[in-house]
Residue frames as a rotation matrix with the C-alpha (Angstrom) as fourth column:
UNK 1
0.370 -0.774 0.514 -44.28
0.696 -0.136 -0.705 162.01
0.616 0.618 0.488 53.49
UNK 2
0.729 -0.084 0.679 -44.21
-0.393 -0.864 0.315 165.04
0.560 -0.497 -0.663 55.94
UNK 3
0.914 -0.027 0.406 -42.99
-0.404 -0.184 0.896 162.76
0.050 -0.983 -0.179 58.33
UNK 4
0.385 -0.872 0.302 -39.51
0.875 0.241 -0.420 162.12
0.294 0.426 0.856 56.59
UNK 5
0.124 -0.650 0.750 -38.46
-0.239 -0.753 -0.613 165.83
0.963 -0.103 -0.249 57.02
UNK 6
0.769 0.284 0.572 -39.03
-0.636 0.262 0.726 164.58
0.056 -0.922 0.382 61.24
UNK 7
0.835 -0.440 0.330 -37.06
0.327 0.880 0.345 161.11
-0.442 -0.181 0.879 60.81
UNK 8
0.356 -0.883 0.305 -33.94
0.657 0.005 -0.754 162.07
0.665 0.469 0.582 58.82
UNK 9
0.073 -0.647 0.759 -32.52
-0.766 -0.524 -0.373 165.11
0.639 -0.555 -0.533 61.35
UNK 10
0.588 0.219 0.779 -33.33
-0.764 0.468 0.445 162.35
-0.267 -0.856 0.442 64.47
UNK 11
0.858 -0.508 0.080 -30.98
0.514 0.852 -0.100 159.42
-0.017 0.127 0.992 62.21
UNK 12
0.196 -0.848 0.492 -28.28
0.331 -0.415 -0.848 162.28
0.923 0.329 0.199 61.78
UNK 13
0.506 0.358 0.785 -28.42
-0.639 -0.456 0.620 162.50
0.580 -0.815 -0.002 65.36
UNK 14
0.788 0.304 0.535 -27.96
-0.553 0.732 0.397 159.31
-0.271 -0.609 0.745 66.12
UNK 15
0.590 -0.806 0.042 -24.92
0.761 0.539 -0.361 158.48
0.269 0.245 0.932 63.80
UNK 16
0.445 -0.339 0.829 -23.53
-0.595 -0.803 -0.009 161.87
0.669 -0.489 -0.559 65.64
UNK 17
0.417 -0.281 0.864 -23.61
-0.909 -0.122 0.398 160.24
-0.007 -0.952 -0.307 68.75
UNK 18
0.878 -0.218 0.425 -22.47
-0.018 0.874 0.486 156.98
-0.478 -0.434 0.764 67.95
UNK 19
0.744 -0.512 0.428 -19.82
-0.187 -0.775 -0.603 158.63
0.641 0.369 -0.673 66.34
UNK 20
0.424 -0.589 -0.688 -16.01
0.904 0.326 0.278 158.21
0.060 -0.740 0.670 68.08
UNK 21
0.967 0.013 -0.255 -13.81
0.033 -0.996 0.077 161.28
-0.253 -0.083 -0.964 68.89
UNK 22
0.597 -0.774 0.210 -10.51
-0.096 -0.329 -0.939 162.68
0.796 0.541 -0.271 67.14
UNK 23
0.337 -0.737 0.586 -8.74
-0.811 -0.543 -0.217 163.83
0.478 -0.402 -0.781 70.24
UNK 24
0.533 0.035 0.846 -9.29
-0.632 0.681 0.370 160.13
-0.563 -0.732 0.385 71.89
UNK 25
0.981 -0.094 0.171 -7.55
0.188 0.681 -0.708 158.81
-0.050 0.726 0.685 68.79
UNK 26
0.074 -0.828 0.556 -4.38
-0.636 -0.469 -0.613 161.39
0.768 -0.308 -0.561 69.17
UNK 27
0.235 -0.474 0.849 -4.13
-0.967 -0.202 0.155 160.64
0.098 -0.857 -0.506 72.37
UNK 28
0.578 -0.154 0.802 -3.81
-0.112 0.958 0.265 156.83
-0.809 -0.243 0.536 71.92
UNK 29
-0.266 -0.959 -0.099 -1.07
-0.040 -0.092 0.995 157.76
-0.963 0.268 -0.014 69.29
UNK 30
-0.269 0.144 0.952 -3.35
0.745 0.658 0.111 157.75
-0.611 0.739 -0.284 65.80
UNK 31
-0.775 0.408 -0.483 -4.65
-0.410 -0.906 -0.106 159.68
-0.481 0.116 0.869 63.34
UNK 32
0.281 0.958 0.065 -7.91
-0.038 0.079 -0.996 159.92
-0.959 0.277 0.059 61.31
UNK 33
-0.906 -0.423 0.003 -8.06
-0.102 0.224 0.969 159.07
-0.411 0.878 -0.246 57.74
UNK 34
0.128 0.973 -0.190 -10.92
-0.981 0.096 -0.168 158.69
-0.146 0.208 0.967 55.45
UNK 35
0.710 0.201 -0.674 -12.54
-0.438 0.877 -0.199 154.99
0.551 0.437 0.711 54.66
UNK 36
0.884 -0.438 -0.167 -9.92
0.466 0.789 0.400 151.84
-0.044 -0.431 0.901 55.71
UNK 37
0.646 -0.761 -0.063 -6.48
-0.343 -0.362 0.867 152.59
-0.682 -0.538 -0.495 56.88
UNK 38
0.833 -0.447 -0.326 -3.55
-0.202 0.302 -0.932 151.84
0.515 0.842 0.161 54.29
UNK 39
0.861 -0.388 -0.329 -0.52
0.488 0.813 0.318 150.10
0.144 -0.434 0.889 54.65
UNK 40
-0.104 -0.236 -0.966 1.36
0.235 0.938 -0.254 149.64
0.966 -0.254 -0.042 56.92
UNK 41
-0.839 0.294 0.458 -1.08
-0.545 -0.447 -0.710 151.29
-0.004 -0.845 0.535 59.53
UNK 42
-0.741 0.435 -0.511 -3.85
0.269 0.890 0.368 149.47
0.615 0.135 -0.777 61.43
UNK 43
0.383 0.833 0.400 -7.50
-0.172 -0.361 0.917 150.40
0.907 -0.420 0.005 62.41
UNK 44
-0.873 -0.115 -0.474 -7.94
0.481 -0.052 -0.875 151.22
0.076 -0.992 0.101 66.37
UNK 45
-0.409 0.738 -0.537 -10.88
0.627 -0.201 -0.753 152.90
-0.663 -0.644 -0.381 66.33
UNK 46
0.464 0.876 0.133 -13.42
0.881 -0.441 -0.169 155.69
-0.090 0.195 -0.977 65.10
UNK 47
-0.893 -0.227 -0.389 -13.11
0.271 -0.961 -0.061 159.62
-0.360 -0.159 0.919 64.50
UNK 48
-0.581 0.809 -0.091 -16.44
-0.537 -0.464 -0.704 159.57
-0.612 -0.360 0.704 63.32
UNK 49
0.286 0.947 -0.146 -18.89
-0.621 0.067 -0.781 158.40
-0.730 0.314 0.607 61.46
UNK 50
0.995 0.009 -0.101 -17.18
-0.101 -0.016 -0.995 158.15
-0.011 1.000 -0.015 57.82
UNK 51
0.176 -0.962 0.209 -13.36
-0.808 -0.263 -0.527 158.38
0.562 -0.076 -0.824 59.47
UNK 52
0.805 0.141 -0.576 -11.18
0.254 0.796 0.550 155.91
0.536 -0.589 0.605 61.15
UNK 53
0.728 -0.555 0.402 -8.82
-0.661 -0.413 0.627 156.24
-0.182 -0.722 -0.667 63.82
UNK 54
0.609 -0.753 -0.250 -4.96
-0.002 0.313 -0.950 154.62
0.793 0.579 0.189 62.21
UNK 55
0.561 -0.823 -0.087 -2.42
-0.550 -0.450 0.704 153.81
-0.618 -0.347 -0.705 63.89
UNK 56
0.835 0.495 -0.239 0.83
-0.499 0.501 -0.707 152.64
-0.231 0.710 0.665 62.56
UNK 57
0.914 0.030 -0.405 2.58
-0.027 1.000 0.014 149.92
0.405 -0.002 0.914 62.64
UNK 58
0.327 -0.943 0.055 6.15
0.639 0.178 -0.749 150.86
0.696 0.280 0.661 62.88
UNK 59
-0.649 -0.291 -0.703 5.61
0.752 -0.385 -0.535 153.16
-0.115 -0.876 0.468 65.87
């Protein structure tokens, strides 16, 4: 059991880093949002973990 308190920081690590980045989402003209993007905007990418990167549609 000990070696749960060990393995859980090391998986929150790891969805860190695979993790995308806000500012790379701006700059390609989106924004973050929690969960799925709503209409009439369309995934591009990551902001992290739990966030996606929107853009949308109409400009």
């Amino acid at each position: 059991m000990k070696i749960l308190f060990l393995l859980f920081p090391l998986l929150l690590l790891l969805v860190q880093g695979a993790a995308g980045n806000p500012l790379l989402c701006r700059q390609r003209g989106g924004f973050c949002t929690f969960g799925g993007c709503r209409y009439p905007s369309t995934p591009i990418g990551r902001c992290s973990a739990v966030q996606t990167c929107c853009k949308s549609v109409w400009g």
